[in-house]
mmCIF file as gemmi writes it, N, C-alpha and C atoms, coordinates in Angstrom:
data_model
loop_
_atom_site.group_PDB
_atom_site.id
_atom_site.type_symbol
_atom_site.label_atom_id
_atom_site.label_alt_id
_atom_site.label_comp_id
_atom_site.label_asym_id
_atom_site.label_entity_id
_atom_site.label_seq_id
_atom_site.pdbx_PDB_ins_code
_atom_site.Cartn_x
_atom_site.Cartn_y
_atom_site.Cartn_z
_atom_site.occupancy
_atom_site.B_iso_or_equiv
_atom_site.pdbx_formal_charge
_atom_site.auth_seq_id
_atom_site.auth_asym_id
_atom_site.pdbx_PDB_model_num
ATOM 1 N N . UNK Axp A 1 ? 0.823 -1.204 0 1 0 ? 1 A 1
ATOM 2 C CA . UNK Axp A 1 ? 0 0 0 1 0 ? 1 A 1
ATOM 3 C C . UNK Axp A 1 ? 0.859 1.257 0 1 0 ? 1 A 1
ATOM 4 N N . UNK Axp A 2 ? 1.83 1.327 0.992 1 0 ? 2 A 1
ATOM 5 C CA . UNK Axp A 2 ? 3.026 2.766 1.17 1 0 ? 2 A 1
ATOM 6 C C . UNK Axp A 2 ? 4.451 2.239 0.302 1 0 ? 2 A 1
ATOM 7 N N . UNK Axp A 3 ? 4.99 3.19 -0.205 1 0 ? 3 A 1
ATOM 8 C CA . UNK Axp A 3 ? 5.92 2.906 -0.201 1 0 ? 3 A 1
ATOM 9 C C . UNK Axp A 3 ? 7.039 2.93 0.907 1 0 ? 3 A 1
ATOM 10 N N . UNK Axp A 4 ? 8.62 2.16 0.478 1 0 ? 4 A 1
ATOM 11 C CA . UNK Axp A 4 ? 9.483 2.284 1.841 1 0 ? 4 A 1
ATOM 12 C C . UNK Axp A 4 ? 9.24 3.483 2.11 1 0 ? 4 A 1
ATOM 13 N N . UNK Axp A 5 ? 9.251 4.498 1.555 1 0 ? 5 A 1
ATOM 14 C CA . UNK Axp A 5 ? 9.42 6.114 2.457 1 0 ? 5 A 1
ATOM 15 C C . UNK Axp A 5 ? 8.57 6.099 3.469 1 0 ? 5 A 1
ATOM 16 N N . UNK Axp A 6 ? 7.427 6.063 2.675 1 0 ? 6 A 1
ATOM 17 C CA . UNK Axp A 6 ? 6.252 6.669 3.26 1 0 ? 6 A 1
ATOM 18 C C . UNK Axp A 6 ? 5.909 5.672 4.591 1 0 ? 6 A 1
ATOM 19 N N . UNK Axp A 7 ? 6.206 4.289 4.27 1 0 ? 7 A 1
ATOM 20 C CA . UNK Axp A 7 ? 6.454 3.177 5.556 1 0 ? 7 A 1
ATOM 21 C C . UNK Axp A 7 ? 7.19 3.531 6.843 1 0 ? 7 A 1
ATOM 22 N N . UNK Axp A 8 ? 8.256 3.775 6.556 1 0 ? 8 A 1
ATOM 23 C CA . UNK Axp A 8 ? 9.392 4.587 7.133 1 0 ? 8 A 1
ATOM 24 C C . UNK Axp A 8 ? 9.164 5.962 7.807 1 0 ? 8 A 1
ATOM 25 N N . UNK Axp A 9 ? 8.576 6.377 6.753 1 0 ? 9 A 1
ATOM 26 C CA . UNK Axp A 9 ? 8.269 7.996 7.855 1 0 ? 9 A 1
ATOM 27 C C . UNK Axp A 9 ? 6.921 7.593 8.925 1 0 ? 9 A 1
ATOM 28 N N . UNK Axp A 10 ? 6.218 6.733 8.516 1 0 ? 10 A 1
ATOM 29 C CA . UNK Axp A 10 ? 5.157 6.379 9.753 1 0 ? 10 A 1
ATOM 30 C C . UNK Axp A 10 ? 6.139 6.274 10.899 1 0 ? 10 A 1
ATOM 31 N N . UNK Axp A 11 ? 6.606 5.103 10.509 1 0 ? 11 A 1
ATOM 32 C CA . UNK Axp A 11 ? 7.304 4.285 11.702 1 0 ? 11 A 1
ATOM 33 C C . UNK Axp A 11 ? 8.232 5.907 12.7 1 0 ? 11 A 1
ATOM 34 N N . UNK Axp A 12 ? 8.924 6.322 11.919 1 0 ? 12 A 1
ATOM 35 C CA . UNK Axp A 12 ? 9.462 7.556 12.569 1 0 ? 12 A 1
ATOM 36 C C . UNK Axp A 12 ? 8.373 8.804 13.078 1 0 ? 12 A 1
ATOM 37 N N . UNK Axp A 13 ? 7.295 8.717 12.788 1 0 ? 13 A 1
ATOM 38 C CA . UNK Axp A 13 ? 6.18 9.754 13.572 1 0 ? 13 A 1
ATOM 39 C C . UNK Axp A 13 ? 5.817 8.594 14.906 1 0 ? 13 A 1
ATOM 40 N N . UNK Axp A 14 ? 5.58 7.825 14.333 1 0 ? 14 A 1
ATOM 41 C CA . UNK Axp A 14 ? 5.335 6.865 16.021 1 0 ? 14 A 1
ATOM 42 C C . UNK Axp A 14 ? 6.365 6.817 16.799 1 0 ? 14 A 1
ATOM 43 N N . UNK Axp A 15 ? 7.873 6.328 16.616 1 0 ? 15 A 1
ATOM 44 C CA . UNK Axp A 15 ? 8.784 6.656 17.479 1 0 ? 15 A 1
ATOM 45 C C . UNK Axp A 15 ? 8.743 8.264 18.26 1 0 ? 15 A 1
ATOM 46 N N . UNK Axp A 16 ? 8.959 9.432 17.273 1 0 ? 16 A 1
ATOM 47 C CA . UNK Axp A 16 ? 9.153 10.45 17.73 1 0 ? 16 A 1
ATOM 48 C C . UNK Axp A 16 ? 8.456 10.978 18.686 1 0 ? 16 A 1
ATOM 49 N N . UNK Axp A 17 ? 6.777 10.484 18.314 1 0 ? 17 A 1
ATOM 50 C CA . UNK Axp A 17 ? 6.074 10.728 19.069 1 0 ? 17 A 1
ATOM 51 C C . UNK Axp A 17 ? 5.723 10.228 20.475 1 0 ? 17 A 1
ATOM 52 N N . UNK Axp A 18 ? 6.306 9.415 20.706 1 0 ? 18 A 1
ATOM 53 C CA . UNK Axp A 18 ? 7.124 8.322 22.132 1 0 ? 18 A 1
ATOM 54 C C . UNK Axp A 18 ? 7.779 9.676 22.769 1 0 ? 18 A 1
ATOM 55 N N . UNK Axp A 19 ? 9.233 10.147 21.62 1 0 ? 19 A 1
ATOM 56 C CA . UNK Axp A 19 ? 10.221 10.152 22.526 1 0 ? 19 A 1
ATOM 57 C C . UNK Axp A 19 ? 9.578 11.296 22.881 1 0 ? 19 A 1
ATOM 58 N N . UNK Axp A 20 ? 9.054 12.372 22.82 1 0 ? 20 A 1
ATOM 59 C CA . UNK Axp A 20 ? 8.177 13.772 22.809 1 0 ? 20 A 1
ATOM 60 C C . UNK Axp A 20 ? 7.863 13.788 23.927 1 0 ? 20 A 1
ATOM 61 N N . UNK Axp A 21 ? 6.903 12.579 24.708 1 0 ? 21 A 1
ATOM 62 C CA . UNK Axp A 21 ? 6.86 12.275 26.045 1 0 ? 21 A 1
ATOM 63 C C . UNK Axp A 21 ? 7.751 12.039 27.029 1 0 ? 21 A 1
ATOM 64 N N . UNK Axp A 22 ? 8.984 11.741 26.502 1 0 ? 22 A 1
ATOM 65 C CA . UNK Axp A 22 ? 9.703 11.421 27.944 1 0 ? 22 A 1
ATOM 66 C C . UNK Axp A 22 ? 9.726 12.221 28.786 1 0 ? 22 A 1
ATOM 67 N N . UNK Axp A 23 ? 9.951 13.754 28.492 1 0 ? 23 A 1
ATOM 68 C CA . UNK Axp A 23 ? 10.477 14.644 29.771 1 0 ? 23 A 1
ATOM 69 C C . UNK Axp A 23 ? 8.996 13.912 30.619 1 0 ? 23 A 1
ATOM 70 N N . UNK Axp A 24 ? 7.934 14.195 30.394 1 0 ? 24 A 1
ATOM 71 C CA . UNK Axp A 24 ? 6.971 14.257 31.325 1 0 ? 24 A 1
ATOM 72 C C . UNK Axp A 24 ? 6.802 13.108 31.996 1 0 ? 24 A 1
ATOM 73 N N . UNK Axp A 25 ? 7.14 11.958 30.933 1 0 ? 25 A 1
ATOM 74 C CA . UNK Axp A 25 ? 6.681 10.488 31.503 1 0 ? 25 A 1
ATOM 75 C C . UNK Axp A 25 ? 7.63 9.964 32.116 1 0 ? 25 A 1
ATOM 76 N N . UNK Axp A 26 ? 8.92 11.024 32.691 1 0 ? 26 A 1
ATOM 77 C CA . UNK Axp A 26 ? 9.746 10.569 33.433 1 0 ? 26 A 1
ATOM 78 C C . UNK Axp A 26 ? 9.55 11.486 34.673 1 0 ? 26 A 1
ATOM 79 N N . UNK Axp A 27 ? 8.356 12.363 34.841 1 0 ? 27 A 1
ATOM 80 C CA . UNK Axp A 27 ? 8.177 13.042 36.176 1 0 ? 27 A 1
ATOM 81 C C . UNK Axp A 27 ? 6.811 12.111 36.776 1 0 ? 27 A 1
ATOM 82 N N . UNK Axp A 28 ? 6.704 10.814 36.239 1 0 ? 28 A 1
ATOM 83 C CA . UNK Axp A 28 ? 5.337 9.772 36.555 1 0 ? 28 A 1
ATOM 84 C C . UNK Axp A 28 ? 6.246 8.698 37.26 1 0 ? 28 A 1
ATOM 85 N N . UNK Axp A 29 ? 5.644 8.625 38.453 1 0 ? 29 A 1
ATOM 86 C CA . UNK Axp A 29 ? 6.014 7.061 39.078 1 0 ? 29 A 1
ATOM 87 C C . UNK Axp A 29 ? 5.796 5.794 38.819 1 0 ? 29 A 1
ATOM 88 N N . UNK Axp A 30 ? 6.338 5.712 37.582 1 0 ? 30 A 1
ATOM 89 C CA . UNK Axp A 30 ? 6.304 4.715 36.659 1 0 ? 30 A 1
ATOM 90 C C . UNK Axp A 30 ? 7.689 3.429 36.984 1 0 ? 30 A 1
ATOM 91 N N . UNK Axp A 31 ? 7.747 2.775 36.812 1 0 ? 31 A 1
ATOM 92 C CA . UNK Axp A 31 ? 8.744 1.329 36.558 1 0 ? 31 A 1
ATOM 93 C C . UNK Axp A 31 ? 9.973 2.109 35.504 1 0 ? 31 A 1
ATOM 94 N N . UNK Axp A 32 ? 11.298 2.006 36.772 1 0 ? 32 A 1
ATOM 95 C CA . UNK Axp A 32 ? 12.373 2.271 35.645 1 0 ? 32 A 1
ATOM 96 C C . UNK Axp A 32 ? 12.473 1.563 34.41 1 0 ? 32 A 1
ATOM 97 N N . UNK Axp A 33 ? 12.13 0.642 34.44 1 0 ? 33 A 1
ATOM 98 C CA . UNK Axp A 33 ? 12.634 -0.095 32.965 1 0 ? 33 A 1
ATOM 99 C C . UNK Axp A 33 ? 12.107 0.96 31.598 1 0 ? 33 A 1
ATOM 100 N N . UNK Axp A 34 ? 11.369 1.94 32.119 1 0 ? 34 A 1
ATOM 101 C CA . UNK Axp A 34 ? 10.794 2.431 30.709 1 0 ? 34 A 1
ATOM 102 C C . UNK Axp A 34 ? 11.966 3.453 30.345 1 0 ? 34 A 1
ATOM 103 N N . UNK Axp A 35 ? 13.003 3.733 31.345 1 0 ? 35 A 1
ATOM 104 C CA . UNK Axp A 35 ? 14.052 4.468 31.225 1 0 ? 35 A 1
ATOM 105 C C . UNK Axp A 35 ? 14.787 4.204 29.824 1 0 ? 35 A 1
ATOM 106 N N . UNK Axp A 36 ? 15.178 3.012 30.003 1 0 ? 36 A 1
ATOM 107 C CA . UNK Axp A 36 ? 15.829 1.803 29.349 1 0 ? 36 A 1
ATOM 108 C C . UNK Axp A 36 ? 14.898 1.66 27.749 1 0 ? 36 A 1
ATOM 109 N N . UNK Axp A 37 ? 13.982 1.933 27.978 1 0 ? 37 A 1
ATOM 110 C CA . UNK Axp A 37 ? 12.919 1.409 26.935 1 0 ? 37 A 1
ATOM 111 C C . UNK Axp A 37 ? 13.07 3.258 25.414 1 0 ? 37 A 1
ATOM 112 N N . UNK Axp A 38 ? 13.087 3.98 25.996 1 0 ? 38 A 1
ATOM 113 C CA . UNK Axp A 38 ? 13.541 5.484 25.885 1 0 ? 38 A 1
ATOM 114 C C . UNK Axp A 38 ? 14.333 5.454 25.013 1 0 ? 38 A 1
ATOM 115 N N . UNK Axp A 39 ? 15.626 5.205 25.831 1 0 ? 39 A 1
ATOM 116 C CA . UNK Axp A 39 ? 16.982 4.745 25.31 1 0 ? 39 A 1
ATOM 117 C C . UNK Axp A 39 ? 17.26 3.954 24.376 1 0 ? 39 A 1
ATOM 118 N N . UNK Axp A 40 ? 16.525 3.227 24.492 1 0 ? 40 A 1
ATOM 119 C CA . UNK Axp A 40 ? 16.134 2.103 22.955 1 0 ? 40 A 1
ATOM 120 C C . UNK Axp A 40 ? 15.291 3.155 21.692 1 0 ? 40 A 1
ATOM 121 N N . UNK Axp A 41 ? 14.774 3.45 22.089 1 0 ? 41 A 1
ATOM 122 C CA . UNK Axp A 41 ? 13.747 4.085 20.846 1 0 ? 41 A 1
ATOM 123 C C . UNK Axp A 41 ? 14.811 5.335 20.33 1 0 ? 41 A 1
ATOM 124 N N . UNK Axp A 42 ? 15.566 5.599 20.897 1 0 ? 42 A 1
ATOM 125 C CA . UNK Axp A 42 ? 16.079 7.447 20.735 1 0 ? 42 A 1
ATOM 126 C C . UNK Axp A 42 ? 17.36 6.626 19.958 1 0 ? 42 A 1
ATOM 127 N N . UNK Axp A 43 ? 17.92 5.346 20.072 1 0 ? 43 A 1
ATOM 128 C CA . UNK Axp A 43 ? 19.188 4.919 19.463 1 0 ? 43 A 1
ATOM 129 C C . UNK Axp A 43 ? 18.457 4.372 18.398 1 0 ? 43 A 1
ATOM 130 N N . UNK Axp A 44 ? 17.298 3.86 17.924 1 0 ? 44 A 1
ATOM 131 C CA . UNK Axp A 44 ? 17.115 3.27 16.415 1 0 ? 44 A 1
ATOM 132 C C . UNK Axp A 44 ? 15.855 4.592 15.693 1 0 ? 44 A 1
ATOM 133 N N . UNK Axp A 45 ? 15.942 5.565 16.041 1 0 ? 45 A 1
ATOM 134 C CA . UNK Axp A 45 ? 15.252 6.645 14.909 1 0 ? 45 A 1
ATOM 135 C C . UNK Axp A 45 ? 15.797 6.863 14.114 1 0 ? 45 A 1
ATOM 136 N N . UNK Axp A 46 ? 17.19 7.025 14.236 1 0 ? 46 A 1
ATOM 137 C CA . UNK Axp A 46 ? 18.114 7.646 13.406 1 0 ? 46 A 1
ATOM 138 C C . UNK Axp A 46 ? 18.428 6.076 12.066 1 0 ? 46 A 1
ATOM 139 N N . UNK Axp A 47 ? 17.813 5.253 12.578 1 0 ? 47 A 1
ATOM 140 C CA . UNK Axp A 47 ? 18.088 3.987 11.865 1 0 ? 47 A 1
ATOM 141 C C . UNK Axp A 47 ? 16.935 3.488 11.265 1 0 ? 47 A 1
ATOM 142 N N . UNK Axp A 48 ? 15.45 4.156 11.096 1 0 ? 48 A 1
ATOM 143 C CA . UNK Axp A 48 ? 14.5 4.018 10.652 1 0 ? 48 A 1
ATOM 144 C C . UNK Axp A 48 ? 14.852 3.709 9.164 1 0 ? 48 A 1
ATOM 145 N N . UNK Axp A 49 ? 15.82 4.614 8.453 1 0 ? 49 A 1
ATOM 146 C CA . UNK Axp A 49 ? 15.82 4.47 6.937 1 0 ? 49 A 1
ATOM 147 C C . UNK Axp A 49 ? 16.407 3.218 6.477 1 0 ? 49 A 1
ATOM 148 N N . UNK Axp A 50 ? 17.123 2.784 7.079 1 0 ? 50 A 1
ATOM 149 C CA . UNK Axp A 50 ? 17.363 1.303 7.23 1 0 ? 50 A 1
ATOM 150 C C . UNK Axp A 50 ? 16.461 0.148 7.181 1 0 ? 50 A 1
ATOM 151 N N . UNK Axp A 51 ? 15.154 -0.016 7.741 1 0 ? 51 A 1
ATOM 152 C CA . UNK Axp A 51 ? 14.041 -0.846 8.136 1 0 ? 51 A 1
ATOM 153 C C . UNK Axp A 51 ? 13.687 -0.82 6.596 1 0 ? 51 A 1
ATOM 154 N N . UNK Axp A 52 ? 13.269 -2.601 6.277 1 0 ? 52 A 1
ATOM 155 C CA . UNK Axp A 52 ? 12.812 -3.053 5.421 1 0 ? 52 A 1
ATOM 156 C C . UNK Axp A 52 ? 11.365 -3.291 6.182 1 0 ? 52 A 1
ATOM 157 N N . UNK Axp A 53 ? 10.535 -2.491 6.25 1 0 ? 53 A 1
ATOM 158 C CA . UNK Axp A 53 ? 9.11 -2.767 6.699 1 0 ? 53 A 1
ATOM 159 C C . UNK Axp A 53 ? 7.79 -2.839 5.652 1 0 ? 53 A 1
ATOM 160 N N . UNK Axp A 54 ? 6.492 -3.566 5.963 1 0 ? 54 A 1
ATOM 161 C CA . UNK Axp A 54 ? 5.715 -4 5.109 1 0 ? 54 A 1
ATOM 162 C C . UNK Axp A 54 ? 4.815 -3.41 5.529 1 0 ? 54 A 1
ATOM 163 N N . UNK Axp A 55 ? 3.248 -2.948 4.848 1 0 ? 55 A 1
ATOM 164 C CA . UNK Axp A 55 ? 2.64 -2.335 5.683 1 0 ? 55 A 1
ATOM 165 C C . UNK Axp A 55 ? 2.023 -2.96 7.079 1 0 ? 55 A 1
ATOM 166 N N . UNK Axp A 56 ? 1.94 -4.23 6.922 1 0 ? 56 A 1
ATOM 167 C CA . UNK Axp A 56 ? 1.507 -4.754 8.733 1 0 ? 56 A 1
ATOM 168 C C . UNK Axp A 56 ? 2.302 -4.775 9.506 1 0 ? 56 A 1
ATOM 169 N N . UNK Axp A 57 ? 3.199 -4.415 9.522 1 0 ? 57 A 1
ATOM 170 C CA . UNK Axp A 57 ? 4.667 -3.72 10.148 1 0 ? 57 A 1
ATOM 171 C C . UNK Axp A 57 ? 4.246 -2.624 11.031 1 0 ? 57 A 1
ATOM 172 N N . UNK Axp A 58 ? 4.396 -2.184 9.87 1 0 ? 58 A 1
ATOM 173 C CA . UNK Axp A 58 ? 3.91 -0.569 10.131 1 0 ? 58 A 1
ATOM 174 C C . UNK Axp A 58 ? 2.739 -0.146 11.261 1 0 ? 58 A 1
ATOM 175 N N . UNK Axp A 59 ? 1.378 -0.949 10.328 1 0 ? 59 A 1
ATOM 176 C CA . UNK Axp A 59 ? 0.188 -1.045 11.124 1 0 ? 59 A 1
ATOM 177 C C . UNK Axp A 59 ? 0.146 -1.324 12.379 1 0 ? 59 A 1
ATOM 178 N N . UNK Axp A 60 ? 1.323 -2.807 12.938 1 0 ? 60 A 1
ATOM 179 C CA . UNK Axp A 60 ? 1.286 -3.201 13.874 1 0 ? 60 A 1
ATOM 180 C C . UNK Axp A 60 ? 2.057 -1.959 14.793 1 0 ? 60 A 1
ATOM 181 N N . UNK Axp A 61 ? 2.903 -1.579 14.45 1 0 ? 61 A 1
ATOM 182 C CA . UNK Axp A 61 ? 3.792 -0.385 15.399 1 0 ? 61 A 1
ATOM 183 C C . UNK Axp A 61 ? 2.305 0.667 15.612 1 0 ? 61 A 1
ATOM 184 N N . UNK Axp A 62 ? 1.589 0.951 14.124 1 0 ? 62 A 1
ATOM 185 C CA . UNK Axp A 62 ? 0.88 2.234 14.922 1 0 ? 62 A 1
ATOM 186 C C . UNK Axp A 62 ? 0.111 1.559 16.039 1 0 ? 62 A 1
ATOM 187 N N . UNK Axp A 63 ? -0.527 0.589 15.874 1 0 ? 63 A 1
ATOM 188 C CA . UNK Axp A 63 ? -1.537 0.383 16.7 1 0 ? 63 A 1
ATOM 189 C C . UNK Axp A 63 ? -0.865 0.133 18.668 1 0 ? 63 A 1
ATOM 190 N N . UNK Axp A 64 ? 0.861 -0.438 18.638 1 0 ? 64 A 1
ATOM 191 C CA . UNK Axp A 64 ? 1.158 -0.349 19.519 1 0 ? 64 A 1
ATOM 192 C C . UNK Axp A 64 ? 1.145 1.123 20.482 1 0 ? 64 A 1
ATOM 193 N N . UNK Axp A 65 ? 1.742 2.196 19.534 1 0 ? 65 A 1
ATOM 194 C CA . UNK Axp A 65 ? 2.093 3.531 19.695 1 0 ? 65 A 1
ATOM 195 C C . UNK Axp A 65 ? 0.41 4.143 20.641 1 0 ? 65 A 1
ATOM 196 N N . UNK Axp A 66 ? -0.73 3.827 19.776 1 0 ? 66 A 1
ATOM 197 C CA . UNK Axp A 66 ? -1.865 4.49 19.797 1 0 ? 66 A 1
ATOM 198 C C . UNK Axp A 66 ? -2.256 3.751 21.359 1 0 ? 66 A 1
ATOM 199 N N . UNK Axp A 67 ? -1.998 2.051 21.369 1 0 ? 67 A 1
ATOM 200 C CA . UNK Axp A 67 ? -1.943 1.503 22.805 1 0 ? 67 A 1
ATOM 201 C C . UNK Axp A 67 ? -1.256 2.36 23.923 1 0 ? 67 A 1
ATOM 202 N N . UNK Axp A 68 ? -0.024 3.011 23.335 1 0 ? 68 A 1
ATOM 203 C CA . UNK Axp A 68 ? 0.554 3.386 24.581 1 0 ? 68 A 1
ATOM 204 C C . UNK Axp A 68 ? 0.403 4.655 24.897 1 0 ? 68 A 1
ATOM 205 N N . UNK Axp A 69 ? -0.221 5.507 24.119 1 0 ? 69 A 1
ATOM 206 C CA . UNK Axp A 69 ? -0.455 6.525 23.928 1 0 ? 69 A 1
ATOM 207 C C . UNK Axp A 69 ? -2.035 6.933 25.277 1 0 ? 69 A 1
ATOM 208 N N . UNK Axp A 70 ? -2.708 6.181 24.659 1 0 ? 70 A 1
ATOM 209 C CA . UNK Axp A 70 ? -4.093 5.645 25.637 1 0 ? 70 A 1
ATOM 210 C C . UNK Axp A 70 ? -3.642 5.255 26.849 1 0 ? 70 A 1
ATOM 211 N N . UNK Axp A 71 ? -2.33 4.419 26.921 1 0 ? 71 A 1
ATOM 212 C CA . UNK Axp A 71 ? -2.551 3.834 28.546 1 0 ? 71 A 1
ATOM 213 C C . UNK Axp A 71 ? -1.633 5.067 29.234 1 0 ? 71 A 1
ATOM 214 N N . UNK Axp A 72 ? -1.455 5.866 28.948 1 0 ? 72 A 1
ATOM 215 C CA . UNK Axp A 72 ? -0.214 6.711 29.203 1 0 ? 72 A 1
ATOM 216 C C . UNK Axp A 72 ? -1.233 7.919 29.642 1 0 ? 72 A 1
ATOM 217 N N . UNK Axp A 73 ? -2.322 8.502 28.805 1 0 ? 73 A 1
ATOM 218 C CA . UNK Axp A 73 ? -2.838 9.379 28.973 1 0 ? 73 A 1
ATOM 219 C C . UNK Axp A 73 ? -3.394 9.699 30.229 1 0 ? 73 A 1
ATOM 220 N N . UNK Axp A 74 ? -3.916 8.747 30.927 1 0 ? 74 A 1
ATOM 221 C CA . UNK Axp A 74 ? -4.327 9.073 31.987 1 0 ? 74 A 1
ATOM 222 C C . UNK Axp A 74 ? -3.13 9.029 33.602 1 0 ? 74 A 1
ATOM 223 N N . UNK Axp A 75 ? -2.555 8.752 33.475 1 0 ? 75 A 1
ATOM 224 C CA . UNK Axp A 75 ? -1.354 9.034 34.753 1 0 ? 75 A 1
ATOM 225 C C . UNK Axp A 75 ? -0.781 10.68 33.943 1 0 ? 75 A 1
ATOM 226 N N . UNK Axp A 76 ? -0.539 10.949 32.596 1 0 ? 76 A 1
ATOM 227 C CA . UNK Axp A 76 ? -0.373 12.148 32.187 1 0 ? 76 A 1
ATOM 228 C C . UNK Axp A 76 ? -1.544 13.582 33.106 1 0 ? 76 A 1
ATOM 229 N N . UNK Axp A 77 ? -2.499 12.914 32.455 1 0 ? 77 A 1
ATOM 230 C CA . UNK Axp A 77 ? -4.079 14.165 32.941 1 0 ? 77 A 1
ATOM 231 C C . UNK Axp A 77 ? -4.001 14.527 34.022 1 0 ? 77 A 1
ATOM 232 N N . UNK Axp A 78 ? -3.528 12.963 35.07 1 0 ? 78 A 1
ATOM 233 C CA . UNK Axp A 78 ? -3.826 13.46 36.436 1 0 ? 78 A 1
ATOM 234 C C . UNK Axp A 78 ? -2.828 14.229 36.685 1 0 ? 78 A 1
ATOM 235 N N . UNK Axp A 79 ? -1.039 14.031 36.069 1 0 ? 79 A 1
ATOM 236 C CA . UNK Axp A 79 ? -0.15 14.587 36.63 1 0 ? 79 A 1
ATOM 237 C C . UNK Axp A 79 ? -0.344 16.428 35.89 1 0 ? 79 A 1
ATOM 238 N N . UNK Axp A 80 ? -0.803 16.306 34.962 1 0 ? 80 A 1
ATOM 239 C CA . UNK Axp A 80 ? -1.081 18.021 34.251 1 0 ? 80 A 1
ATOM 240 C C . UNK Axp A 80 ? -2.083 18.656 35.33 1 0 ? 80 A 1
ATOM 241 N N . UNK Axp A 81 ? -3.287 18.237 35.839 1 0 ? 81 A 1
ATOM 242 C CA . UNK Axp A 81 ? -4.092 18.48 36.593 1 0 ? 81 A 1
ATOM 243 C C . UNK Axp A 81 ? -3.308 19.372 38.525 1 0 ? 81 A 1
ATOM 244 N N . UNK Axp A 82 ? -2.113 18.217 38.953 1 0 ? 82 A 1
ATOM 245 C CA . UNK Axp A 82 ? -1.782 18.421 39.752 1 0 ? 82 A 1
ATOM 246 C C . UNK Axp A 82 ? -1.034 19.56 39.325 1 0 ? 82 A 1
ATOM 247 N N . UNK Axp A 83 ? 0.028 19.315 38.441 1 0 ? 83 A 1
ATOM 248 C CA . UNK Axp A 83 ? 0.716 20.746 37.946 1 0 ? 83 A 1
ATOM 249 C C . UNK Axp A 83 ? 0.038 21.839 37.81 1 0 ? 83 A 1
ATOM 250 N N . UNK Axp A 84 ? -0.948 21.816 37.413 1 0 ? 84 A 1
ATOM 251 C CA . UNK Axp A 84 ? -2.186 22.974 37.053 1 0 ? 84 A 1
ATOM 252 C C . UNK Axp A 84 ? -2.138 23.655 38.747 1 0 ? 84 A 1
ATOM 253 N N . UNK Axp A 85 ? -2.069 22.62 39.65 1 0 ? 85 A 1
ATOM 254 C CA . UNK Axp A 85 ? -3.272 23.141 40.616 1 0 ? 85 A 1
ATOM 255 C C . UNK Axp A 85 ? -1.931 23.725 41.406 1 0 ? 85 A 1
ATOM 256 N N . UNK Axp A 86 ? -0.772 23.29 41.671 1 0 ? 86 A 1
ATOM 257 C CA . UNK Axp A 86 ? 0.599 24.084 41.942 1 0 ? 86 A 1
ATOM 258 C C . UNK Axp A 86 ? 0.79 25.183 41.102 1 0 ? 86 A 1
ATOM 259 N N . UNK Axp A 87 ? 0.689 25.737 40.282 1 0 ? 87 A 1
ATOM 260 C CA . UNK Axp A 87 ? 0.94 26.767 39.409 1 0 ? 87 A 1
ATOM 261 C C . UNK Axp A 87 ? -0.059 27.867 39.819 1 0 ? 87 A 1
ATOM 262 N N . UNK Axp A 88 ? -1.202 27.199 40.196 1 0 ? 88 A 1
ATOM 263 C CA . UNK Axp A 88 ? -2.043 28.658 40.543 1 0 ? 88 A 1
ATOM 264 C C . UNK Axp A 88 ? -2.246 28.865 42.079 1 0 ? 88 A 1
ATOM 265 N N . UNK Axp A 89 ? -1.354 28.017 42.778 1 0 ? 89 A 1
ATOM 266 C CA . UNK Axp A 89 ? -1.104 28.142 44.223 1 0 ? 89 A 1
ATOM 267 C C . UNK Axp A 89 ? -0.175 29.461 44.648 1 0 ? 89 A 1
């Protein structure tokens, strides 16, 4: 359906859009290992153009991204919420 580019640049909007979160999702009392997990994603972006991917490749990464995106959102809300409520203290 995509070509490699266009395969490729998905895959690199879903990574990026990971790493975009860290500052915040590292002020969440979350399980270090996602430290580690970070660190992984930020060393193979630059290696995206490399990936021989197909589109269920692809598909499968967005749908992970959009998973983590959802389970993420809500420890995010509450922590924006608390920030909110320190800022106008």
């Amino acid at each position: 359906m995509g070509n490699r580019q266009t395969l490729q640049a998905r895959v690199l909007n879903c990574l990026l859009t990971i790493v975009e979160l860290e500052p915040l999702i590292k002020k969440l009392p979350l399980d270090s290992d996602l430290r580690a997990e970070f660190k992984f994603i930020k060393s193979i972006v630059n290696q995206v153009n490399e990936f021989d991917l197909s589109e269920n490749d692809v598909s499968r990464i967005e749908r992970a991204t959009a998973t983590f995106l959802d389970e993420i959102s809500v420890p995010l809300s509450i922590f924006y919420k608390d920030f909110k409520k320190q800022k106008l203290q």
